[in-house]
C-alpha positions as CSV (number, residue, x, y, z in Angstrom):
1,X,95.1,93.2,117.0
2,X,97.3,92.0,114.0
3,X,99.5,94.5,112.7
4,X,103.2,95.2,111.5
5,X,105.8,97.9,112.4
6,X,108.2,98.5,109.1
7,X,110.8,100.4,110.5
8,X,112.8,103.1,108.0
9,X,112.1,106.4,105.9
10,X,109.0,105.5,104.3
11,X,107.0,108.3,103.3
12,X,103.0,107.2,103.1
13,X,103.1,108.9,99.8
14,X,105.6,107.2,97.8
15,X,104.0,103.9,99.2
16,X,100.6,104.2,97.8
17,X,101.9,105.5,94.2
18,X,104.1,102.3,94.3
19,X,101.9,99.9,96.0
20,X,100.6,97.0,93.8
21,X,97.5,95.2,94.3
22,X,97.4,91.6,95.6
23,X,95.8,88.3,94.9
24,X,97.0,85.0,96.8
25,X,95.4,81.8,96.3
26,X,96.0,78.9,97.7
27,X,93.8,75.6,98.0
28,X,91.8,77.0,101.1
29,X,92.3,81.1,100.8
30,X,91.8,83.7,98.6
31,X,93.1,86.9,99.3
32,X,93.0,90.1,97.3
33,X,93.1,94.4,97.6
34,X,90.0,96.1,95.7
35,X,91.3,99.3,96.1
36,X,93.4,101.9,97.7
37,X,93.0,105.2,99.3
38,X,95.2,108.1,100.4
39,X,94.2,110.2,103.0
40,X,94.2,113.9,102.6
41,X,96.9,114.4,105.1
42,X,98.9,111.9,103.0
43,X,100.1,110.2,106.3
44,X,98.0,107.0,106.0
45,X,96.4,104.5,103.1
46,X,93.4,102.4,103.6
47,X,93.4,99.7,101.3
48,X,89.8,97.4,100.7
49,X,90.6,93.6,101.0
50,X,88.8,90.3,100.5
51,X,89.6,87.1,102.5
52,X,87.9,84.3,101.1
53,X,88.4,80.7,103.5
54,X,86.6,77.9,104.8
55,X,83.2,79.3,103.0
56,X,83.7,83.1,104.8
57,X,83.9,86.1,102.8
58,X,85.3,89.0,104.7
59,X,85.9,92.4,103.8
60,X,88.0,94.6,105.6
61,X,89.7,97.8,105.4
62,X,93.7,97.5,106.0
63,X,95.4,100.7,107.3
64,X,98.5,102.0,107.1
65,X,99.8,104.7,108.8
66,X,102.9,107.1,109.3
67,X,105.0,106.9,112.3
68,X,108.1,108.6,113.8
69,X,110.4,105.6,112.5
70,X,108.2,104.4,109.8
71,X,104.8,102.8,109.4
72,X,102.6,100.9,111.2
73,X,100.0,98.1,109.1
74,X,96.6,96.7,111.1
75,X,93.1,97.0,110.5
76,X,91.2,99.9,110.5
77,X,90.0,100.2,114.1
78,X,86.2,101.3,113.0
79,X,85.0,97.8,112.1
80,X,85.5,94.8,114.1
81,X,87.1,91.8,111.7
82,X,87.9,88.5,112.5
83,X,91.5,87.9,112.2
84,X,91.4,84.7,109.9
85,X,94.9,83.7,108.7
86,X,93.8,85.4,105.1
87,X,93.1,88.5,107.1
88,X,96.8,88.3,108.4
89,X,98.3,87.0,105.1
90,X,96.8,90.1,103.4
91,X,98.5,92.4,106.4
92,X,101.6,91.1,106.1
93,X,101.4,91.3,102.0
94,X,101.4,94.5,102.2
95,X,104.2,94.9,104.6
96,X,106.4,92.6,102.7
97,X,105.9,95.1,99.6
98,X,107.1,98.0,101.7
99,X,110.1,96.3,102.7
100,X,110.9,95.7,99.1
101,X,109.9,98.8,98.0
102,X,112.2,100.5,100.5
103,X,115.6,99.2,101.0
104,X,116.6,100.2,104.3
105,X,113.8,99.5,105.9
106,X,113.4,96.4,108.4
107,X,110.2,94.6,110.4
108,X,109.6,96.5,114.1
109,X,106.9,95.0,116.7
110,X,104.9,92.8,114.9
111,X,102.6,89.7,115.8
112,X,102.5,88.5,112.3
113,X,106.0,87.2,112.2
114,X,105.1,83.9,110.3
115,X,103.5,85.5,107.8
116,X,106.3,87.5,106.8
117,X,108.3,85.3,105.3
């Protein structure tokens, strides 16, 4: 399952009132955030997203959620996605935000390494 570990003192919270939405095109991808949601707990977000390539249009819900040293980004795990490269691109968008948003923070365990840069 794709998904990235930002490691640091990232509070859910402050992430979603900062978060901006995305739109990435490139010749064969679209990717973009509809909206975004914060749980009532205020420990996790689920963001809609659009992945647009190679004539598929897939909507997904990206989730991110509090941890002991930071946050964790994947997929919501109640709906099975294909994990194009827009579907990564878009879960890796939203880390690299994070990790600008908040300074001190750094990339844990991740499996979307060449999308973070």
């Amino acid at each position: 399952m794709p998904h990235v570990v930002v490691n640091g003192k990232i509070v859910v919270e402050d992430l979603f009132a900062q978060l901006k939405p995305i739109f990435l095109k490139t010749d064969s991808e679209i990717v973009k955030t509809k909206d975004f949601y914060l749980s009532r707990s205020r420990h996790a977000i689920l963001i809609e997203m659009i992945a647009i390539e190679q004539g598929k249009h897939i909507e997904f819900l990206a989730m991110v959620s509090q941890r002991d040293d930071g946050i964790v980004v994947r997929i919501a795990p109640h709906k099975d996605v294909e994990k194009t490269t827009g579907v990564k691109r878009g879960l890796a968008e939203i880390a690299k935000q994070t990790l600008a948003l908040f300074e001190d923070s750094e990339v844990g365990k991740t499996n979307l390494t060449q999308f973070l840069s």
